[in-house]
C-alpha positions in Angstrom: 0.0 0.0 0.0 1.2 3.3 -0.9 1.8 5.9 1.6 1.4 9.9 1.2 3.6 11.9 2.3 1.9 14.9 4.0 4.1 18.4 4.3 5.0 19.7 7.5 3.9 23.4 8.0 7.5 24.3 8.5 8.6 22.3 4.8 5.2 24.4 2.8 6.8 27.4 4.3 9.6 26.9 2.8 8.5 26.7 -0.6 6.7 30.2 -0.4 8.7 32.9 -2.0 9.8 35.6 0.4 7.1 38.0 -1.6 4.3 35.9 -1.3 4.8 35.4 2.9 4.9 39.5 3.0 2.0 40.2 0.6 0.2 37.0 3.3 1.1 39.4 5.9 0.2 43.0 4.6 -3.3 41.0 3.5 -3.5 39.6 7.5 -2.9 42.9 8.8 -5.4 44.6 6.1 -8.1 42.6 6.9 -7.3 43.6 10.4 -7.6 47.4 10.2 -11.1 47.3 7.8 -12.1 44.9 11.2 -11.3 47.2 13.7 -12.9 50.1 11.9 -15.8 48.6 10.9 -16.7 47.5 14.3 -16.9 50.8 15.3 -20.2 51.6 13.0 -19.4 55.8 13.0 -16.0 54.7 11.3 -16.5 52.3 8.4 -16.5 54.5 6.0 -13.0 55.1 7.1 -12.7 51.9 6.3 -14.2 51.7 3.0 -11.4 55.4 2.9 -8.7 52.7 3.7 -9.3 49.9 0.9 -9.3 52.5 -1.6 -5.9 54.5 -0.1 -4.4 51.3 0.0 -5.0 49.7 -3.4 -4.7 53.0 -5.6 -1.6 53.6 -4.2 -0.4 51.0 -6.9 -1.3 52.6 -9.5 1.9 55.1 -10.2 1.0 58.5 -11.5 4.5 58.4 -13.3 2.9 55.8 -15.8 1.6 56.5 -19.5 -2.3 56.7 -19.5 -2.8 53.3 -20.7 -0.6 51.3 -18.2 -2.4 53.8 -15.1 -6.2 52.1 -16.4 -5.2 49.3 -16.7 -3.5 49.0 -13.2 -6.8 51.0 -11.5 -9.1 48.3 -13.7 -7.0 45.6 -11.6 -7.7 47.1 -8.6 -11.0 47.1 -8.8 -12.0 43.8 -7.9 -9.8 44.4 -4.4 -11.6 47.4 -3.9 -15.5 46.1 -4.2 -14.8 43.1 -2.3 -12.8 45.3 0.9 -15.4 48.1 0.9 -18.2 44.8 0.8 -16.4 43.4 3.5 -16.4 46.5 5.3 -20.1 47.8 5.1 -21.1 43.8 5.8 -19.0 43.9 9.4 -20.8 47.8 10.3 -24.3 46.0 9.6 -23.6 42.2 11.1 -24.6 41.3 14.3 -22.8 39.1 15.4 -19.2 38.9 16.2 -18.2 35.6 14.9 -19.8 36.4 11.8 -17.6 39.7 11.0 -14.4 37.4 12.1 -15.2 34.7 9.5 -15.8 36.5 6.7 -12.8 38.7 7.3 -11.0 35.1 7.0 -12.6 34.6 3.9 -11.2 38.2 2.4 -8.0 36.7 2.9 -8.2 33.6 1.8 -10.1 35.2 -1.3 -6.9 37.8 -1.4 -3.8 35.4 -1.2 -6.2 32.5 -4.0 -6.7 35.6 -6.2 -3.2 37.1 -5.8 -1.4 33.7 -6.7 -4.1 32.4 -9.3 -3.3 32.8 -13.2 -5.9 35.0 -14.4 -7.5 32.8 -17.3 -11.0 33.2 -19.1 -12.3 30.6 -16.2 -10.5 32.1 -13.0 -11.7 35.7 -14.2 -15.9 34.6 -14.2 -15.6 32.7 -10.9 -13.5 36.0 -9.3 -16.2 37.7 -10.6 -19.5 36.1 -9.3 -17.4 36.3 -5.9 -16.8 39.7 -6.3 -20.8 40.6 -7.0 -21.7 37.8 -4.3 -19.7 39.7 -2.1 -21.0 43.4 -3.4 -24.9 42.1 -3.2 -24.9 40.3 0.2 -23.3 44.0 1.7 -25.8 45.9 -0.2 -28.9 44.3 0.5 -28.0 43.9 4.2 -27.4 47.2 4.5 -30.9 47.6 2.8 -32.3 45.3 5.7 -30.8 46.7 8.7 -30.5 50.0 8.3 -33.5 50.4 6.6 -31.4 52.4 3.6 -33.2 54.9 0.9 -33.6 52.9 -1.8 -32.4 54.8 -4.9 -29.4 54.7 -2.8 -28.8 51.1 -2.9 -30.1 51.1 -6.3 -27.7 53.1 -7.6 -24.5 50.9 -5.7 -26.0 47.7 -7.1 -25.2 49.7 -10.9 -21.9 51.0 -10.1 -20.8 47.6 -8.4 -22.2 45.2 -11.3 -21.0 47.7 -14.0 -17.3 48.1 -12.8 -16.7 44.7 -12.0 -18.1 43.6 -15.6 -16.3 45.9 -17.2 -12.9 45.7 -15.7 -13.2 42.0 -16.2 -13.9 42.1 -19.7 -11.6 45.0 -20.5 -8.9 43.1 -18.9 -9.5 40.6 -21.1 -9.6 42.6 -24.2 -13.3 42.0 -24.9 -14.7 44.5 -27.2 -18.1 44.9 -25.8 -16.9 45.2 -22.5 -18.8 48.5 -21.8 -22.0 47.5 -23.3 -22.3 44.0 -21.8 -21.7 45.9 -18.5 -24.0 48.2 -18.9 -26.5 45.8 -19.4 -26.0 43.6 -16.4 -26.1 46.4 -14.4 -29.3 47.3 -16.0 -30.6 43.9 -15.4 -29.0 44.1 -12.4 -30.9 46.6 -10.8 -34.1 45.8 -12.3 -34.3 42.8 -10.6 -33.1 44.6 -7.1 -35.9 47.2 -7.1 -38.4 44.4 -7.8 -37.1 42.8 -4.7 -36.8 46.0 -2.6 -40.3 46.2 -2.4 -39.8 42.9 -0.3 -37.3 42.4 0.9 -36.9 38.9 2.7 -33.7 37.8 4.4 -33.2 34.3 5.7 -31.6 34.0 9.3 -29.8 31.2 10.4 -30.8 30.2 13.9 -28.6 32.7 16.2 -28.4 35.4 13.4 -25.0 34.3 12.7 -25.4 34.3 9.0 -28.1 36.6 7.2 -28.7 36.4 3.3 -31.3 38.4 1.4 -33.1 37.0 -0.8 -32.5 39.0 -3.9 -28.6 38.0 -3.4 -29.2 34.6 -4.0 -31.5 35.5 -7.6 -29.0 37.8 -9.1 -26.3 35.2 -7.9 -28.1 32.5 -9.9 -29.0 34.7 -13.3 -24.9 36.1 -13.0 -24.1 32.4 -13.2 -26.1 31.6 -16.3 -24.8 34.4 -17.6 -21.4 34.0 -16.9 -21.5 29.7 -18.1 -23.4 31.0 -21.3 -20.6 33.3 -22.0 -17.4 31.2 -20.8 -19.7 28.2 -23.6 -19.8 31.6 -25.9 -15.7 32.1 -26.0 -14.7 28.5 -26.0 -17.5 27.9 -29.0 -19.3 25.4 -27.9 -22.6 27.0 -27.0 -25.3 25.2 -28.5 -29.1 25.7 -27.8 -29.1 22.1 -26.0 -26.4 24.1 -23.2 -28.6 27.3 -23.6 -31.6 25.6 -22.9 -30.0 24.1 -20.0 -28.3 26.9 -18.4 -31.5 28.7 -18.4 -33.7 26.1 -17.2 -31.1 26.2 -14.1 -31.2 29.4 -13.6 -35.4 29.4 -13.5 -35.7 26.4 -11.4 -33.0 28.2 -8.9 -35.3 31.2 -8.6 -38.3 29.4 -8.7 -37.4 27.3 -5.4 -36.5 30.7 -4.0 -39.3 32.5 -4.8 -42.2 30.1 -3.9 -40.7 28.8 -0.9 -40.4 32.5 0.8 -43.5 33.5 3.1 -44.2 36.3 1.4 -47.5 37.3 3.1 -45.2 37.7 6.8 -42.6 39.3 5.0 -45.1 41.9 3.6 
């Protein structure tokens, strides 16, 4: 019988690179400062200040025009998900909550930092990033009871930049318009929902998910397998039909089994 040979903590540190352990630590101690702000609910827009201090900074005002967009289009998947993470901890409840998805930042940082960027790894950072954008938003929505042309408006801007700087990193020529479409879509959907708004509560109220961030999760991921199908050329009404059939049953289940009439 073969036997596996597990690594020692001390033998996978050593096959880091000196660069990845300090970008590990910056992202530790990051992830620490949003937490400490956003606990403090007068400060996290300080935080929100923070993520975008900290990852602008990169992009060097010495560079030609061309090289500065496309460093700020990098950026902007960092700065959605840190100014998410920081409006989620002001409007959580619970403590153990805030600490596990600042874990998850991290994780999401160091998997994101060291991935290659291919067509694949782009979509999936992608339907993170606006899972990550729509849970924040829609919380905020719940709890604080926020003016909805408010929210509407940061649903657009968060689906249209990430789109776009996703598809414009990838050289796709309608970048702007598909963005500007899913944002439409986007935000169609989320005033439909707005008018009621249902969040599901885990017993304790350590983990709170509106409803309208698990439909726009479920049409962004038909949308995203249709065009991933689209670019490798193999999309064939059979794998249309299917994707979309997934997508409806999804928010079918969703819809029919809320209680509307308490939620009203």
């Amino acid at each position: 019988m073969a036997i596996t040979k597990i690594k020692s903590p001390k033998g996978i540190l050593e096959t880091l690179k000196p660069a990845q352990i300090a970008f590990g630590v910056r992202t530790i101690l990051y992830a620490a400062a949003i937490f400490v702000l956003s606990r403090q609910h007068d400060l996290w827009p300080l935080a929100v200040a923070l993520v975008l201090v900290m990852e602008l900074w990169r992009v060097r005002p010495g560079s030609a025009a061309a090289d500065r967009m496309k460093m700020a289009l990098e950026r902007v998947s960092a700065i959605l998900i840190g100014s998410s993470l920081a409006l989620f901890i002001a409007v959580s409840p619970r403590v153990l909550t805030q600490v596990g998805f600042s874990v998850l930042y991290v994780v999401w940082a160091l998997w994101w930092e060291t991935k290659e960027h291919d067509v694949k790894t782009t979509l999936i950072n992608l339907l993170i990033v606006q899972i990550a954008v729509f849970e924040a938003l829609f919380l905020m929505s719940a709890v604080w009871r926020s003016t909805e042309w408010i929210v509407l408006i940061l649903v657009w801007a968060g689906c249209y930049l990430s789109v776009f700087s996703a598809l414009t990193l990838r050289a796709e020529r309608m970048a702007g318009v598909m963005a500007a479409t899913w944002a439409l879509v986007a935000t169609e959907i989320s005033w439909v929902f707005l008018r009621w708004l249902f969040v599901y509560t885990m017993p304790g109220g350590y983990l709170l998910v509106p409803q309208p961030t698990i439909v726009l999760t479920a049409i962004a991921y038909c949308f995203g397998s249709i065009y991933i199908s689209q670019r490798q050329g193999n999309l064939s009404r059979g794998r249309l039909t299917e994707y979309l059939l997934i997508g409806l049953i999804l928010i079918t289940i969703v819809i029919t089994g809320t209680p509307w009439r308490g939620s009203l």
